[in-house]
C-alpha positions as CSV (number, residue, x, y, z in Angstrom):
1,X,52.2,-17.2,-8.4
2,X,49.1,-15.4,-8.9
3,X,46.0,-15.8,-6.3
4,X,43.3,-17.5,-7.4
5,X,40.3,-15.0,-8.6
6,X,36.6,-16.8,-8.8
7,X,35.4,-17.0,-11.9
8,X,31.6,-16.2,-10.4
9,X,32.6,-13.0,-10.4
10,X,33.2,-12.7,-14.6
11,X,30.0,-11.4,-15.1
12,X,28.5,-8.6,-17.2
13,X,27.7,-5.1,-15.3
14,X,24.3,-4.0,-15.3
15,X,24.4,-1.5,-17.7
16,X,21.8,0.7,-16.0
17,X,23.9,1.8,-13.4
18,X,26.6,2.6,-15.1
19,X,24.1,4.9,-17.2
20,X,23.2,6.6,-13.9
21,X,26.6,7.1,-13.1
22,X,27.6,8.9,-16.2
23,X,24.7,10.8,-16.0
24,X,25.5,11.7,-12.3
25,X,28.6,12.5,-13.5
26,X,27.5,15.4,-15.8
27,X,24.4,16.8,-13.6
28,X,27.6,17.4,-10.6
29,X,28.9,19.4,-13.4
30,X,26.0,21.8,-13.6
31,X,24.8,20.1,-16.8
32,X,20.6,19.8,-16.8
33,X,19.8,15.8,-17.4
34,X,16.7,13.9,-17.4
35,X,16.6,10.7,-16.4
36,X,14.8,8.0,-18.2
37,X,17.0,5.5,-17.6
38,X,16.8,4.5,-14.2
39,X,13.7,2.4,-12.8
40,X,12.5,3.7,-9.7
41,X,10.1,6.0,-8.9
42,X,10.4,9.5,-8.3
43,X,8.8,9.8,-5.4
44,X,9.6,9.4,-2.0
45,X,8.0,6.3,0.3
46,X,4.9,7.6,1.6
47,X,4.0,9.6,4.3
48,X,2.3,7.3,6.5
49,X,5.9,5.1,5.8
50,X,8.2,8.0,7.3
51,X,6.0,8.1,10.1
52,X,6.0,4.7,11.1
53,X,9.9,4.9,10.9
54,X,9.9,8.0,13.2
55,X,8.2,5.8,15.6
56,X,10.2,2.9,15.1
57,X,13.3,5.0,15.9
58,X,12.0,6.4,19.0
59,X,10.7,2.9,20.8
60,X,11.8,-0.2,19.0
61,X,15.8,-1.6,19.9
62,X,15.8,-2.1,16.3
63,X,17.8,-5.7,16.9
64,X,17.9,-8.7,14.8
65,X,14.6,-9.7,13.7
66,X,13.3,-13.4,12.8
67,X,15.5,-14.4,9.3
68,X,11.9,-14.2,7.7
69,X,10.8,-11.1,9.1
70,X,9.1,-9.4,11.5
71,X,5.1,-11.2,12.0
72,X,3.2,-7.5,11.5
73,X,4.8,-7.2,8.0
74,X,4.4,-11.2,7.3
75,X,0.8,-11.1,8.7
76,X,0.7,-7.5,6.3
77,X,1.4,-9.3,3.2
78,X,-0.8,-12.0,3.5
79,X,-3.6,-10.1,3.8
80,X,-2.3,-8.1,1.0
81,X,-2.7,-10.9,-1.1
82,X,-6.6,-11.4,0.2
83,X,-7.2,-8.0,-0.4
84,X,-5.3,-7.3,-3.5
85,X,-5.7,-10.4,-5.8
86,X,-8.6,-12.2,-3.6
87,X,-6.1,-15.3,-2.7
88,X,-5.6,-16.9,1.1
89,X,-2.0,-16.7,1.6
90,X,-0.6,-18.4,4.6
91,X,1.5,-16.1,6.3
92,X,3.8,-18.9,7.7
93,X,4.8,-18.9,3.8
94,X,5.6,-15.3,3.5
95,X,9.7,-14.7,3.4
96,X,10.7,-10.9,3.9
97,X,13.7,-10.2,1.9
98,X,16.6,-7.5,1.6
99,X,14.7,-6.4,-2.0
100,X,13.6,-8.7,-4.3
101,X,17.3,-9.2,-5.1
102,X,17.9,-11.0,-2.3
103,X,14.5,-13.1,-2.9
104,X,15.7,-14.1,-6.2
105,X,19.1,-15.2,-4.7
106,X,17.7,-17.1,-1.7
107,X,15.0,-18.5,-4.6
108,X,17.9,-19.6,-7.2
109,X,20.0,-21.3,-4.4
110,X,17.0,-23.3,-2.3
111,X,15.6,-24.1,-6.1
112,X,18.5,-25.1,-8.4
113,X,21.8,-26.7,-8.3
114,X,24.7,-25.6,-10.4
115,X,24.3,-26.9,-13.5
116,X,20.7,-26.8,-14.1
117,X,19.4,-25.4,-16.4
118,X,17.0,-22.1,-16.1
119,X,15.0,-20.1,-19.1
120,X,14.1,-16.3,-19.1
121,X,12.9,-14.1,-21.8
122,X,15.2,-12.2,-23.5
123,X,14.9,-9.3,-23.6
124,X,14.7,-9.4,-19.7
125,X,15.9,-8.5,-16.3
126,X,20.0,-8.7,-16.6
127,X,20.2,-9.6,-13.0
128,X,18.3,-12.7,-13.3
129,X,20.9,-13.9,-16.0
130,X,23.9,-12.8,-14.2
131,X,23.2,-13.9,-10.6
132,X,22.5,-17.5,-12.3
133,X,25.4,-17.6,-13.8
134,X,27.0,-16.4,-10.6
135,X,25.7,-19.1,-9.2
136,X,27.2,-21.8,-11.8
137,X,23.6,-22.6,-13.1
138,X,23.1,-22.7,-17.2
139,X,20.8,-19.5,-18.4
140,X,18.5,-20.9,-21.3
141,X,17.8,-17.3,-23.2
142,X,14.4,-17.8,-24.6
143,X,14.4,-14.9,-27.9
144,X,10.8,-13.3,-27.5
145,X,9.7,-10.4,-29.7
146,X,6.2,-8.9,-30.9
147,X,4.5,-11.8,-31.9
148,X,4.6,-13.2,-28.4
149,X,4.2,-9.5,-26.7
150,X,7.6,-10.3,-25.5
151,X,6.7,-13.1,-23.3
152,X,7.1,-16.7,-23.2
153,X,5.1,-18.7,-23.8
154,X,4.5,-22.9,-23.6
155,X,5.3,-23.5,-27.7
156,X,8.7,-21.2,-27.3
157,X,9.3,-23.9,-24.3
158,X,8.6,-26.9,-25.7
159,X,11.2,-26.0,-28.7
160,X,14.1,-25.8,-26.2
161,X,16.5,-28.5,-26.2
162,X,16.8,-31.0,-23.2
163,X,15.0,-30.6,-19.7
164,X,14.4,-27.4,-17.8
165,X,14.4,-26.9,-14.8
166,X,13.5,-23.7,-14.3
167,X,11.0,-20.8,-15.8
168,X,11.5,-17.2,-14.7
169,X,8.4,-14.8,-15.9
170,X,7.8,-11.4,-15.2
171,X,4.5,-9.6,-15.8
172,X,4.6,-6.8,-15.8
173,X,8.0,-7.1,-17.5
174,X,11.4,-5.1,-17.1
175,X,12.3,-4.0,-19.7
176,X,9.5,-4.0,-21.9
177,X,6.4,-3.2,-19.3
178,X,4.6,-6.5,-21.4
179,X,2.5,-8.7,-19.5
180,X,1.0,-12.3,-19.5
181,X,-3.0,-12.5,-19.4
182,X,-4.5,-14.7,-17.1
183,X,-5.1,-17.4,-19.2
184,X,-1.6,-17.4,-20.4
185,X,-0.4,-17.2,-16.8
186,X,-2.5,-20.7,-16.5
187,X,-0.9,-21.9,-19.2
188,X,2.8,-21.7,-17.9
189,X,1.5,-22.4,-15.0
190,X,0.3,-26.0,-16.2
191,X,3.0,-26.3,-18.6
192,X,5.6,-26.3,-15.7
193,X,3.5,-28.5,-13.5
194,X,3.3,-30.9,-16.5
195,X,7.1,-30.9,-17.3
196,X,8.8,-30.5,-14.0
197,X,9.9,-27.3,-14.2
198,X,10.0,-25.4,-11.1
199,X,8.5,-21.5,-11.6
200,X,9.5,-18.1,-10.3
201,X,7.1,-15.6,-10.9
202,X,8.1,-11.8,-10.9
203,X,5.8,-9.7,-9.3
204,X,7.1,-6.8,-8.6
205,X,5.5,-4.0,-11.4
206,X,1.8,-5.3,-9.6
207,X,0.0,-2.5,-9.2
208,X,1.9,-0.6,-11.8
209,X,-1.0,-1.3,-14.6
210,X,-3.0,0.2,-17.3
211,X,-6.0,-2.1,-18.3
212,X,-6.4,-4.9,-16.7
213,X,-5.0,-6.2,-13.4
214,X,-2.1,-8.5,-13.3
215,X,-3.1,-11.8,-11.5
216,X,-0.3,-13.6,-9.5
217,X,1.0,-17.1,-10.2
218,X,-0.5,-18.1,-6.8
219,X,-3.9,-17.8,-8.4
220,X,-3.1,-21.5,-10.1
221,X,-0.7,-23.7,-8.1
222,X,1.7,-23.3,-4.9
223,X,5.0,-24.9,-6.7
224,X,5.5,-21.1,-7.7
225,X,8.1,-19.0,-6.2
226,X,6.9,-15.5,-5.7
227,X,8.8,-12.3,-6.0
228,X,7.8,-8.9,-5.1
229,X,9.2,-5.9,-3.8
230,X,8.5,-2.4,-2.2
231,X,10.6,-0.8,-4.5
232,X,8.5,-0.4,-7.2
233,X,4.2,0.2,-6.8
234,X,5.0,1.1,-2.9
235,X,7.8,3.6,-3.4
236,X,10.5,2.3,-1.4
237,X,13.0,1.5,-3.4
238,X,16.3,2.9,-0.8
239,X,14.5,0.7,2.1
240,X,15.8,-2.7,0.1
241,X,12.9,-4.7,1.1
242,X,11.1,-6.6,-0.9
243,X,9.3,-10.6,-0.3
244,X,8.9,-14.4,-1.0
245,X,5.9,-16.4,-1.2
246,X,7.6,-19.6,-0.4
247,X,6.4,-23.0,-1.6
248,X,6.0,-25.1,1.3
249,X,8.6,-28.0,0.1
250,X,11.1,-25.3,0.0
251,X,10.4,-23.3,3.3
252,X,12.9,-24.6,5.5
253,X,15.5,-24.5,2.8
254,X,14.8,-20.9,2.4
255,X,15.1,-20.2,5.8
256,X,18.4,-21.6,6.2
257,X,19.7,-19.9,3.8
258,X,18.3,-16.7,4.8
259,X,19.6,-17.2,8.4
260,X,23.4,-17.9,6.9
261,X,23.2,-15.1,4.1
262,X,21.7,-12.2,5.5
263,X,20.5,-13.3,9.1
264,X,17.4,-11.1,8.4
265,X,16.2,-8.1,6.4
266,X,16.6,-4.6,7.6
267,X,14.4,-3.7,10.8
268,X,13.7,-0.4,10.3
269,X,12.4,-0.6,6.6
270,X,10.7,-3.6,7.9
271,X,8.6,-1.2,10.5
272,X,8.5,1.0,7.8
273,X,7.0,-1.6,5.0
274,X,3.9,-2.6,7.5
275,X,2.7,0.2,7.2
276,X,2.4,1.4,4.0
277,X,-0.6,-1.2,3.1
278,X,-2.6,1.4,4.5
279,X,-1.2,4.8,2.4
280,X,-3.5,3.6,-0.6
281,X,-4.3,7.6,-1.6
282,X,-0.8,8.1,-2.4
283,X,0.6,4.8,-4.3
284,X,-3.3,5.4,-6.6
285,X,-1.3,9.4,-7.1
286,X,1.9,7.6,-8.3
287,X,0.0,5.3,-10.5
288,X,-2.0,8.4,-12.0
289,X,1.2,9.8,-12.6
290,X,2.8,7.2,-14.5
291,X,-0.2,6.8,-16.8
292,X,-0.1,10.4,-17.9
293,X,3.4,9.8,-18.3
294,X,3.1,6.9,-20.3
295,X,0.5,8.7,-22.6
296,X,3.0,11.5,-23.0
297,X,5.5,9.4,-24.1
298,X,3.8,7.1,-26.6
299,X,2.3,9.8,-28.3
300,X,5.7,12.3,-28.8
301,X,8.7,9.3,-28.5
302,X,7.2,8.3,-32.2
303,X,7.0,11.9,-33.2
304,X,11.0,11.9,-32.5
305,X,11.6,8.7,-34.8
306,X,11.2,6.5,-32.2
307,X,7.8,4.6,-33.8
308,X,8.3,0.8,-32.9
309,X,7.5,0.6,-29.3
310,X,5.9,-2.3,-26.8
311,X,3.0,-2.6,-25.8
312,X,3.8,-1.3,-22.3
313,X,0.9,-2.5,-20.5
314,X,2.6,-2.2,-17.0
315,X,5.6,-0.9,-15.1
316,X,7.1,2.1,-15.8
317,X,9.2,1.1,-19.4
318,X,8.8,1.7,-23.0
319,X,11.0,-0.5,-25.1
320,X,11.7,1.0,-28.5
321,X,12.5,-0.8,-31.5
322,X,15.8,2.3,-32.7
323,X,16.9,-0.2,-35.9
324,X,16.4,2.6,-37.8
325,X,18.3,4.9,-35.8
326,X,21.2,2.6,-35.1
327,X,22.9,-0.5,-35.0
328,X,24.4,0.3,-31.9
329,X,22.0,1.1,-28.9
330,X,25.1,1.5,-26.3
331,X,27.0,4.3,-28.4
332,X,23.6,6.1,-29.6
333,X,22.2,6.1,-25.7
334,X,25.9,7.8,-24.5
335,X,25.4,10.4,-27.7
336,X,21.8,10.9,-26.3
337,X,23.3,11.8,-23.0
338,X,26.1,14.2,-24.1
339,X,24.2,15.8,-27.0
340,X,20.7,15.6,-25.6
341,X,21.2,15.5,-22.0
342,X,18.6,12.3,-21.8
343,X,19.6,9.4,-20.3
344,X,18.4,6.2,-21.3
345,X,19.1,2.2,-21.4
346,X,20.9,0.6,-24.2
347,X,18.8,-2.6,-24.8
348,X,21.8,-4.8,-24.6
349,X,21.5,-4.4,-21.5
350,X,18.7,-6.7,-21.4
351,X,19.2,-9.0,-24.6
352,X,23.0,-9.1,-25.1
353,X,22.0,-10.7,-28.6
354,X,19.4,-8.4,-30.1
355,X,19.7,-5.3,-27.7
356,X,22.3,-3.1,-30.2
357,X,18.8,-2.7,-31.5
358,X,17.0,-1.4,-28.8
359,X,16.5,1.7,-26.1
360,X,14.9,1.3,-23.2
361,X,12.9,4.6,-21.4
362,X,11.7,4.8,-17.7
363,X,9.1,7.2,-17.4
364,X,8.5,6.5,-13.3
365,X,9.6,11.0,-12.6
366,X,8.0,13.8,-12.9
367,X,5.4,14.7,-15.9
368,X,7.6,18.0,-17.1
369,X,10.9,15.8,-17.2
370,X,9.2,13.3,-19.7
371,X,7.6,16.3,-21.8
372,X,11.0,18.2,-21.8
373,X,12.7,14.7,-22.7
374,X,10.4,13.9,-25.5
375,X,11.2,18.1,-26.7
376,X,14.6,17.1,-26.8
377,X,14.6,14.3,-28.2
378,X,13.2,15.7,-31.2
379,X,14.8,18.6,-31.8
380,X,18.3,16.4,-31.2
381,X,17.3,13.3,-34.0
382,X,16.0,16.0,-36.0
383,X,19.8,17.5,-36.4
């Protein structure tokens, strides 16, 4: 007789990775790739960051901290949130996390039971859909395109069959870089509220803009479950550290689950993390950077054949529309990588419906890796 394997563990990979891999695979070779397909900046953390660390190291036992975190980092968020969006946040409510991942997992459990039933935009986030299922709870796949900038929206909701009990929305969005305006934020916001539906907001592309700010969910109720990280607009994505703004029915909840799961987040990225609040200079540098990027991009990508892009009004993504290149995003992005040397995201990754019709670009490295990307690009198609 066979043991017993859990069937939590049947789900999808997330694709991205095993882009990077492959693409790993052939730069160890000697083979000269640029990498579009990964989401995370290319920059180090700061330098005021490595400082604090160096510190850290030297006079700190670097033990077990609270399961929510260490007070200088909670007390460094809230007042993030003053500064930042112009919000009191009480920092009794602030829940440091090992990266957002592990926010989203302590959200999902304290939140849902298996069972219920959770909607997300697709195209979206894969993790989100796979730790869910993980987790026994029914993904609700809300198809958004153009006509909705990608986003949900209250009249896509009200069309799904049965209750929700959930809403995941991200804004700035992975992997299109759309986002929600204020008014439609209010919207879901009161939609939820009205219909019992318990709301995670994704926060973790704020800061990463290219108009107007993003606002956060907390700017129109406290039911909300806030995500954010310090992997993306702070730079620190290896530190795996990100945060919770915990609604107060489901703090306790939160911090037992914390306690049993991960007992608490690292201590050294947490030293690390209070103080890059105060390394404003550089993150404004990395946000220049990604702008020129961006404008590179959505200029020369059409110029290639890719002309049916998002709006990409945040984050570090452009989500191109290749039905006219393909039918099949996964086998066209591994040609791109051995023919081109460009590695990108198939979108099926993030829509496992409609993604054989999309290709997802990160744009977060250097300037001269997206213009020699975009070269080759169209001398490649152009074959």
């Amino acid at each position: 007789m066979g043991l017993k394997v859990s069937k939590r563990g049947r789900v999808p990979p997330f694709i991205v990775m095993d882009v990077m891999r492959a693409a790993n695979e052939r730069e160890a070779a000697g083979e000269n790739i640029m990498h579009l397909e990964v989401g995370q900046p290319g920059t180090g953390a700061p330098k005021g960051v490595v400082e604090a660390v160096a510190a850290a190291v030297r006079t700190d036992r670097l033990g077990y901290t609270d399961a929510f975190g260490i007070p200088p980092l909670r007390r460094a968020i809230a007042d993030h949130y003053n500064n930042f969006y112009g919000r009191a946040v009480d920092a009794a409510r602030i829940a440091v996390t090992t990266g957002s991942s592990g926010a989203f997992i302590l959200a999902f459990l304290a939140a849902f039971d298996a069972g219920d039933r959770v909607a997300l935009a697709a195209p979206g986030y894969p993790a989100y859909r796979n730790i869910l299922t993980a987790l026994g709870i029914e993904v609700i796949e809300i198809p958004v395109g153009p006509d909705s900038n990608f986003q949900p929206t209250p009249e896509l909701l009200a069309r799904v069959d049965g209750q929700l009990d959930g809403l995941i929305v991200a804004s700035p969005s992975n992997p299109t870089g759309t986002m929600v305006s204020r008014d439609e934020l209010a919207d879901l916001c009161r939609y939820c509220r009205d219909n019992g539906v318990r709301l995670i907001s994704d926060e973790i592309y704020h800061g990463i803009v290219y108009g107007a700010p993003a606002e956060t969910a907390l700017a129109f109720t406290d039911d909300a479950i806030v995500v954010n990280s310090f992997s993306k607009y702070f730079s620190m994505t290896g530190w795996r550290l990100g945060w919770m703004v915990v609604p107060p029915d489901l703090l306790r909840a939160v911090e037992c689950l914390a306690q049993n799961l991960f007992i608490s987040p690292p201590t050294v990225s947490q030293h690390a993390a209070a103080a890059v609040f105060s390394c404003q200079d550089e993150l404004a540098e990395n946000i220049g950077r990604y702008a020129e990027n961006r404008r590179l991009l959505l200029r020369e990508l059409p110029k290639a054949g890719f002309d049916k892009l998002a709006s990409a009004d945040g984050a570090f993504y452009i989500y191109a529309d290749v039905t006219a290149l393909t039918n099949d995003s996964a086998a066209f992005c591994q040609r791109m990588l051995v023919e081109a040397g460009v590695a990108a995201t198939p979108g099926i990754d993030f829509d496992p419906s409609r993604g054989h019709r999309f290709v997802r670009f990160s744009f977060a490295r250097d300037t001269a890796d997206m213009a020699e990307a975009a070269k080759r690009l169209r001398a490649w198609l152009k074959k």
